[in-house]
C-alpha positions, 0 to 999 in steps of 0.5 A: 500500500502506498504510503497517504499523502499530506492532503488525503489524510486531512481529507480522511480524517477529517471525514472521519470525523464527520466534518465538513470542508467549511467547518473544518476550514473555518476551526482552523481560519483557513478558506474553504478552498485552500482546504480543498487545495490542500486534501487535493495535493495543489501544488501551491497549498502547503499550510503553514505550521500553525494550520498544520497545528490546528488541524492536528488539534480539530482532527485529533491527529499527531503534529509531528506525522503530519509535518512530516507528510507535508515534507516540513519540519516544525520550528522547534525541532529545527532548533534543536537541531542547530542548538547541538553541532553534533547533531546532524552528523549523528542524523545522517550518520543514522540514515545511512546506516537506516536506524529507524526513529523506533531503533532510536527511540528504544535506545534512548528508553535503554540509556535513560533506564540505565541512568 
C-alpha cells in the first residue's frame, strides 16, 4: 500500500470525523478552498505550521506525522537541531546506516533506564 499523502489524510480524517470542508476550514481560519487545495495535493497549498497545528488539534491527529507528510519540519525541532553541532552528523550518520526513529527511540528508553 502506498504510503497517504499530506492532503488525503486531512481529507480522511477529517471525514472521519464527520466534518465538513467549511467547518473544518473555518476551526482552523483557513478558506474553504485552500482546504480543498490542500486534501487535493495543489501544488501551491502547503499550510503553514500553525494550520498544520490546528488541524492536528480539530482532527485529533499527531503534529509531528503530519509535518512530516507535508515534507516540513516544525520550528522547534529545527532548533534543536542547530542548538547541538553534533547533531546532524549523528542524523545522517543514522540514515545511512537506516536506524529507524523506533531503533532510536528504544535506545534512548535503554540509556535513560540505565541512568
Amino acid at each position: 500500500m502506498a504510503t497517504e499523502t499530506f492532503g488525503e489524510r486531512i481529507r480522511r480524517k477529517r471525514t472521519e470525523q464527520n466534518m465538513g470542508l467549511r467547518k473544518a476550514a473555518g476551526k482552523v481560519g483557513i478558506s474553504p478552498t485552500f482546504l480543498s487545495r490542500v486534501e487535493t495535493n495543489t501544488e501551491k497549498a502547503i499550510p503553514s505550521e500553525d494550520v498544520i497545528k490546528k488541524l492536528s488539534a480539530i482532527l485529533e491527529d499527531e503534529f509531528d506525522e503530519l509535518m512530516a507528510l507535508a515534507g516540513r519540519v516544525s520550528a522547534e525541532v529545527s532548533d534543536l537541531v542547530k542548538s547541538d553541532p553534533g547533531m546532524p552528523a549523528f542524523l545522517r550518520q543514522a540514515k545511512e546506516q537506516n536506524v529507524s526513529a523506533e531503533k532510536l527511540m528504544k535506545l534512548l528508553n535503554k540509556v535513560k533506564d540505565e541512568d
